[in-house]
N, C-alpha and C positions, 0 to 999 in steps of 0.2 A: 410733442414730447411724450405722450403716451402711447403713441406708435412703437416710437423707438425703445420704451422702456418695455414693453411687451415685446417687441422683436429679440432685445437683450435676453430677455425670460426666456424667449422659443431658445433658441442658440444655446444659453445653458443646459435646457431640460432636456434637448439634444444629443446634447455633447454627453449629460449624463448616463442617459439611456444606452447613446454607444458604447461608453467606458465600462459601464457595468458589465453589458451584451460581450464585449473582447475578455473581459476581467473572468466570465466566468464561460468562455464558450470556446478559446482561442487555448490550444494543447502546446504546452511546452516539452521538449524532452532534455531531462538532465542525464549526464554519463559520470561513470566513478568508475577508475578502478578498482581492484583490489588484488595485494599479493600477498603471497604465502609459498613457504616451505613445503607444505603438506599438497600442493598442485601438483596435477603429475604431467608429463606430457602431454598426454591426452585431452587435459580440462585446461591446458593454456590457452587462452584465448575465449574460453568457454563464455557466453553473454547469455546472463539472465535479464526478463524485461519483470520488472516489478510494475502493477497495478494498487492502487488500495483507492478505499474510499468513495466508490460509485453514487449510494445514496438514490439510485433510482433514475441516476442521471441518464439522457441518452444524447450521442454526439452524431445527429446525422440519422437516415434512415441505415436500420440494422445495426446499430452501433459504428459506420461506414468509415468516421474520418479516425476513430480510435482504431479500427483494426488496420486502417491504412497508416497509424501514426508506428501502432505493435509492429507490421509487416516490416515495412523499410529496418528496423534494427536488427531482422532476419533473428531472432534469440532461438538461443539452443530450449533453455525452458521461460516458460512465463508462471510468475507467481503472485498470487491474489492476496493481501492481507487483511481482509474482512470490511465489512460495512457495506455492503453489493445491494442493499436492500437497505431502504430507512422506516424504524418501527411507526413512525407516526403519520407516514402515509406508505402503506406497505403495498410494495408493487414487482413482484417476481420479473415481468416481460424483459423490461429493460435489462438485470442481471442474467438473465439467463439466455439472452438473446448475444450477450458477449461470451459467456460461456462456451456458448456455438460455434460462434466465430473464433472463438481460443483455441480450442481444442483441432482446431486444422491447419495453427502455426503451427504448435508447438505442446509436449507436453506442459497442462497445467496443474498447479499446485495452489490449494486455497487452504486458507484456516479462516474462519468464522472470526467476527466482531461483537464490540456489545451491542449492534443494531440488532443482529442476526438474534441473537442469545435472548432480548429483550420482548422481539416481535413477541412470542408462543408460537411461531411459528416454522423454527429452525428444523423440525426432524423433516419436515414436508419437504423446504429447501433443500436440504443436504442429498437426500433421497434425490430429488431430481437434478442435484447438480454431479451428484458420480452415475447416474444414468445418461449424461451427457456425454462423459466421459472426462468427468475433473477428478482427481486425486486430493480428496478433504483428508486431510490431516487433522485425526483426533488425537490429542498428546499422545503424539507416536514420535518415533523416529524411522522413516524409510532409505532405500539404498537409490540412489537412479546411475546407472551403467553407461558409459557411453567409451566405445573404443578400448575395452578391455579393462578400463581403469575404473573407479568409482566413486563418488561424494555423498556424502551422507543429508538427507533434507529433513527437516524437524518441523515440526507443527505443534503448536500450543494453542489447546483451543481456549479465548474469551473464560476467564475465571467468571463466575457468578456467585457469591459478590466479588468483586475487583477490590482483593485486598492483598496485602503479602502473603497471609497465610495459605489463598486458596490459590494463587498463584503459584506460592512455592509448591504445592502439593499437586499439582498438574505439570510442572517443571519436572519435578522429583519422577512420575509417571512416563514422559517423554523421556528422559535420556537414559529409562533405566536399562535401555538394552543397546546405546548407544557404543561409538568405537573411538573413541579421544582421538587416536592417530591419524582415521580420515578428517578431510577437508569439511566442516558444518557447516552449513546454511540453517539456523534458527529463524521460521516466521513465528512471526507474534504479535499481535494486532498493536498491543500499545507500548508504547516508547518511554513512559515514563517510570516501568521499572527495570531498565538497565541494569541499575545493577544487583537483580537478582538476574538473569541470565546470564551475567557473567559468571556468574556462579559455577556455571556448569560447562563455561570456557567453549564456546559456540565463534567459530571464526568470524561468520560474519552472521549479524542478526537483520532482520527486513521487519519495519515496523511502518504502521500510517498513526490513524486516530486523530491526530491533532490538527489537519485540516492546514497544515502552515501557519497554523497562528490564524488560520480564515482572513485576520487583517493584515496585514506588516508595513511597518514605518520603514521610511527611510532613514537609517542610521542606529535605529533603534531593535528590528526585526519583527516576528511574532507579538502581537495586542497579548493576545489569551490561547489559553487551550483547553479543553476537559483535562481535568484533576491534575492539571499543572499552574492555573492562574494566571494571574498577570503576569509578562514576561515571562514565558516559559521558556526550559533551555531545550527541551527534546521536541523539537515541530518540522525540521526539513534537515537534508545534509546528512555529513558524515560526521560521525561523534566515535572518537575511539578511544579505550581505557583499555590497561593492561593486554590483553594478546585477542580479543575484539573489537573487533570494528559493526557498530549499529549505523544503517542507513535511510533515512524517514522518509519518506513520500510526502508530498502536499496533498495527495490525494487526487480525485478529479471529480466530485460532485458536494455540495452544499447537507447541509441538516436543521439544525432550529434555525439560525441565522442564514439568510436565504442571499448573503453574497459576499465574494471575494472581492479583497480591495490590495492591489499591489501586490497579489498572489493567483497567478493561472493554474488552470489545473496541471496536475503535471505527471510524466507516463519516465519512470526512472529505470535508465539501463544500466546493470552492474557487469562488467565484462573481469575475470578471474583471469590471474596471472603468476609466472611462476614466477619466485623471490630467488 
């Protein structure tokens, strides 16, 4: 009888070790579209591969099965939405070992997180991530060109403190020299203030942070998120209010809580269409 209830036990611990081991190793890719007025010929069909959330993670030697996950979507650009690094065990290799391998798809585009913002260690980062050849966006807004036409890419860097105020005032910074009539792309690390970037009417907005709720029920979704609680509403998917559309990344690497449960990592493609 204690064989068999010790064999039960192996079988479990198992089973659990696998589940975890696929829960947080095994790469999903979601797709969205998105249309608009403001496309032009040109940027029909245009696919950006959205990244967030690394955490130090690495998928394979060299980053291997993530650049082969990025490759296959062939993306016109790939954009990073911060947390590439985690401040409490801070480890550049792994981020910047995909930065290398980025920057040979496709151009990239990052904006900083609170991991980044948190370490003390962000000018060193930043510094060697446009030495790479990544395009950081500090509350700027940039032009990117393709086939005569052009879209506008925004970058809001990680507020410090993360509140509305310092938000808005890095908000206010970015679009001051912005063009309403082209097509916006707003990255932004966190998704739970939507609705100050609507503010400033950004087509489509790219956010992570929230890890997908790191848990999700069946039936129920997202457990928790940083500074949204229990049952947060802003963790994965498409959320769209008045004439923006915000699309959240699950992310792909862990932070305090060290595992995903009914949430893979996930490598989000946005493909642009004309309305």
């Amino acid at each position: 009888m204690k064989r068999k209830k010790w064999l039960l036990l192996l079988i479990v611990i198992s089973f659990l070790i696998f589940y975890l081991y696929d829960q947080n190793n095994t790469l999903t890719k979601s797709s969205y579209t998105v249309s608009s007025d403001k496309i032009s010929d040109s940027f029909d069909d245009f696919k950006i591969l959205h990244l967030s959330d690394l955490h130090n993670k690495s998928f394979g030697q060299n980053q291997q099965k993530l650049v082969d996950e990025v490759k296959e979507s062939e993306p016109d650009i790939i954009v990073i939405t911060g947390d590439i690094i985690d401040e409490r065990r801070y480890d550049e290799e792994p981020a910047l070992t995909l930065a290398e391998e980025m920057v040979q798809l496709a151009p990239v585009y990052y904006v900083s997180g609170n991991h980044e913002m948190r370490s003390g260690k962000y000018d060193r980062l930043r510094s060697k991530l446009i030495d790479i050849g990544v395009n950081v966006l500090t509350n700027e807004t940039t032009t990117f060109s393709f086939n005569d036409a052009s879209i506008q890419i925004a970058g809001i860097e990680d507020p410090s403190p993360s509140n509305a105020n310092t938000t808005a005032i890095n908000l206010q910074q970015t679009f001051i020299e912005a063009e309403s009539e082209q097509f916006t792309v707003l990255l932004a690390h966190r998704p739970e203030w939507f609705s100050l970037y609507r503010d400033y009417q950004p087509d489509l907005i790219l956010s992570g942070h929230a890890h997908g709720g790191q848990i999700r029920l069946p039936f129920f979704g997202a457990l928790i998120a940083p500074n949204q609680g229990l049952f947060p509403e802003y963790t994965s998917g498409v959320h769209e209010e008045d004439e923006s559309t915000l699309i959240i990344s699950r992310g792909l690497g862990n932070s305090l809580f060290p595992f995903r449960i009914n949430n893979h990592p996930e490598v989000v493609e946005i493909i642009l269409q004309q309305s």
